[in-house]
Each structure stands twice: as C-alpha cells, then as structure tokens.
C-alpha positions as CSV (number, residue, x, y, z in Angstrom):
1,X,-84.0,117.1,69.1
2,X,-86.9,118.5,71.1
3,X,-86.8,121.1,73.6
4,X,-87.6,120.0,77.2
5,X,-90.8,122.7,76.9
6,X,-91.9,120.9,74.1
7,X,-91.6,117.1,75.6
8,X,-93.5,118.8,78.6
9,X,-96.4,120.1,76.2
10,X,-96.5,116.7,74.2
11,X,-97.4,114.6,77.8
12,X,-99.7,117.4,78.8
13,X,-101.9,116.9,75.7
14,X,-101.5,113.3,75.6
15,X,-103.1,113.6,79.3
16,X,-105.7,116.5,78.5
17,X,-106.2,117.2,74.5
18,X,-106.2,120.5,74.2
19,X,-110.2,121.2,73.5
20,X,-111.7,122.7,70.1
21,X,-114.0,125.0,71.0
22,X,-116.5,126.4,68.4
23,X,-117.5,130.1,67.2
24,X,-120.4,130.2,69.5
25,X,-118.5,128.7,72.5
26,X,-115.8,131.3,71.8
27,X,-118.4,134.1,71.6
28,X,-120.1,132.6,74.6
29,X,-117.1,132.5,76.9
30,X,-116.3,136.4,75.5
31,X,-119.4,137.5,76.3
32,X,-119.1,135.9,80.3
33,X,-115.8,137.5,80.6
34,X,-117.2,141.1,79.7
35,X,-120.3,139.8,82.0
36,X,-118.0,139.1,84.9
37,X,-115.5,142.1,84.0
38,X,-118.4,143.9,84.8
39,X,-119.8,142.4,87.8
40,X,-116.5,142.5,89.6
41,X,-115.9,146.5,89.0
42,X,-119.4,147.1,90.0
43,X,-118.8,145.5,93.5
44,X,-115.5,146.9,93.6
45,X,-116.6,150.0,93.1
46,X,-119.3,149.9,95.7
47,X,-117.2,148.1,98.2
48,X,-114.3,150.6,97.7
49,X,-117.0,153.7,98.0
50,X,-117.6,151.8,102.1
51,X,-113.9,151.3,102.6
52,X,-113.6,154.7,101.8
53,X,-116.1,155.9,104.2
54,X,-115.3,153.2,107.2
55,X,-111.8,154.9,106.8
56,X,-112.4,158.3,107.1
57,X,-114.8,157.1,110.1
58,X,-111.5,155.9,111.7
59,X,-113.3,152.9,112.0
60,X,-111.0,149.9,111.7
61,X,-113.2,147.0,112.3
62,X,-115.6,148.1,109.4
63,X,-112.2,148.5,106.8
64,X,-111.1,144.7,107.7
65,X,-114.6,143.3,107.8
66,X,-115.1,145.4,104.1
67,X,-111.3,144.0,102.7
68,X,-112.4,140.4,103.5
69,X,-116.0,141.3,102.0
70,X,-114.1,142.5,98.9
71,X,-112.0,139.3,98.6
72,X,-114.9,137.1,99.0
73,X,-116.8,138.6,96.4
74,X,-114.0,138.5,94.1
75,X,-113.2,134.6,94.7
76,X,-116.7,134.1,94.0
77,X,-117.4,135.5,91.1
78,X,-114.2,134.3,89.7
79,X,-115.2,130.4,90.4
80,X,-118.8,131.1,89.1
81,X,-117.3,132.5,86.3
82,X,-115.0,129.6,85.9
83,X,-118.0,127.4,86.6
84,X,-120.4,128.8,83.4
85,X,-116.9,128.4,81.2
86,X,-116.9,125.0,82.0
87,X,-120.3,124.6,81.3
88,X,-120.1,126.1,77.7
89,X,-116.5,124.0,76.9
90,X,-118.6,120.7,77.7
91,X,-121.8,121.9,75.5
92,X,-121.3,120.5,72.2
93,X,-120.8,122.9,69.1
C-alpha cells in the first residue's frame, strides 16, 4: 500500500516529469547561484551601509524608502535569477 505522499508525488510527475538535467546544466545553474549569492550580499551590503547612515541621521523617510529599495532589489534579482535557470533547464544537454 502506498503512502498518501507518495500517490501525491506519482500525479505530480505524471503532470510535470521531473527534468534530467546534464553536467554542464548542473554546473551552469551552480555557477548562477554563486553569481547571484554574490550579487545579492553586494547590494545588501551597500543598502544596509545607507540604512545605517539614514538611521543615525534620525531620518525616517530615507530608512523606509532604503527597506523597500532593499526588498526590491532582492525580488529582482531572485526572478532574474530564476529567469537564466529556466533558460539553462530548456537548453538541451
């Protein structure tokens, strides 16, 4: 008898196969992860460095405007990273 996880698995792959991705997509997508991992402190760091300052400037308006800055940034380098994976898991092998 099968477990109600693994009747759930079965119709997900039988809607979506799970993809098999090659050595040089798996390198590929490894090597945007670090690229991103990267790119994201960087800002963060920067943008934190401002929030810092705003803050100690008491100035409120600059810390909210500098948190929303910070969130945006993150969103979109996470769907631009998201967006080159996608690219590499359609190229073919």
């Amino acid at each position: 008898m099968k477990t109600a996880y693994e009747l759930a698995m079965e119709r997900l792959n039988k809607g979506a196969p799970v993809q098999k991705l090659s050595d040089d997509q798996k390198k590929k997508l490894g090597e945007l992860d670090q690229l991103y991992k990267a790119k994201l402190a960087e800002r963060e760091l920067f943008l934190k460095g401002e929030l810092a300052k705003a803050a100690a400037a008491d100035n409120a308006e600059a810390v909210a405007q500098l948190e929303k800055q910070l969130i945006s940034d993150r969103r979109s380098l996470a769907a631009e990273l998201e967006e080159k994976k996608e690219q590499v898991r359609q190229a073919s092998g």
